[in-house]
N, C-alpha and C positions, 0 to 999 in steps of 0.2 A: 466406410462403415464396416465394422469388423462384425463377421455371422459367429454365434455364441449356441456351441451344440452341448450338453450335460455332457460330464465325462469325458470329451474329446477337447486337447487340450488346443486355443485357440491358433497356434501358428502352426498346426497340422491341417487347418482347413484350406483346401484352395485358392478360397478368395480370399482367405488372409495371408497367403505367401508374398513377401516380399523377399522376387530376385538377387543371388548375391552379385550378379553381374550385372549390369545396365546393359540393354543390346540398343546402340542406335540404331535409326530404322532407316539407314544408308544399306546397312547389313543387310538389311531385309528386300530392301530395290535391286540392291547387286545379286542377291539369291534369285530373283525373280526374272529379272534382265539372264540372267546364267541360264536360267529354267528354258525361257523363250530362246535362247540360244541368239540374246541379240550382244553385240559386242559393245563398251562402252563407248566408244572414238563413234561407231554408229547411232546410237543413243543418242551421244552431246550431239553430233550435227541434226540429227533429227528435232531436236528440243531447243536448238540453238545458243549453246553454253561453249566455252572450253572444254575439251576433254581432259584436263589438268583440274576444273572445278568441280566436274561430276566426280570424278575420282577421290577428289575430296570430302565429297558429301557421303561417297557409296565407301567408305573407309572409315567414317566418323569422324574427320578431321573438320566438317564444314556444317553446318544444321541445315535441316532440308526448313528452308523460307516458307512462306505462303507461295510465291512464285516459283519456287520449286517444285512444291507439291502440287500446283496447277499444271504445270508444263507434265508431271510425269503420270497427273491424271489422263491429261491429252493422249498421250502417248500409249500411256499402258493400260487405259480405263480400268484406274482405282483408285478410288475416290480422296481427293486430294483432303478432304478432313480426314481421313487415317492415318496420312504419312500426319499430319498436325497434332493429328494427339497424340501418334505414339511418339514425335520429337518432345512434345510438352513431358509426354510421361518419363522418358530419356533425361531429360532435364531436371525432372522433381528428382529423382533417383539422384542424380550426380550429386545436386542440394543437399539432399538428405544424407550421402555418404561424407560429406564435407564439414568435420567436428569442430572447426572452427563455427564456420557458420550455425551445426547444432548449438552451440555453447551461444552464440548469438543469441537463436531463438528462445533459447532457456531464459537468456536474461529479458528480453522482449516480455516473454510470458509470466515473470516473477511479476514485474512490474505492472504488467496490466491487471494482475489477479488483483489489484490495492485499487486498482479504478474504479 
């Protein structure tokens, strides 16, 4: 839902910014893992993964699962639906940057307006 203030033009509002980067939210575990000063190789054994898979995920090369996000609620108590939405949000972002797929949707959308 896009907020509509007079005079202020609508992609100056906060909640209408849309990121020009996507940050997955691997980025955001390895900042925090960093923070607590725990090492990764310690992390995966504690959570019981490869240390070659966490580093995947904590790089953006891999999506944080349901089961991922459980395991590093365990771990790090925080709340495994925020790694979830913000991988979802990670995700529409990527979609939305992807002009083939826009041009998809366009065509999706023409067509349904005649429904």
């Amino acid at each position: 839902m896009e907020v509509k203030i007079e005079g202020v033009k609508p992609n100056m509002i906060a909640n209408n910014i849309i990121p020009n980067v996507a940050i997955h939210p691997g980025e955001m575990i390895k900042d925090e893992i960093e923070f607590r000063g725990i090492s990764q190789k310690a992390l995966a054994n504690e959570i019981g993964i490869p240390a070659s898979v966490l580093n995947e995920v904590l790089n953006g090369k891999r999506s944080v699962t349901t089961e991922y996000a459980l395991l590093f609620e365990a771990a790090l108590g925080i709340e495994a639906d925020l790694w979830l939405r913000l991988q979802a949000e990670y995700n529409k972002q990527i979609a939305k940057s992807d002009p083939n797929f826009l041009a998809r949707l366009a065509k999706i959308r023409a067509v349904a307006s005649f429904l």
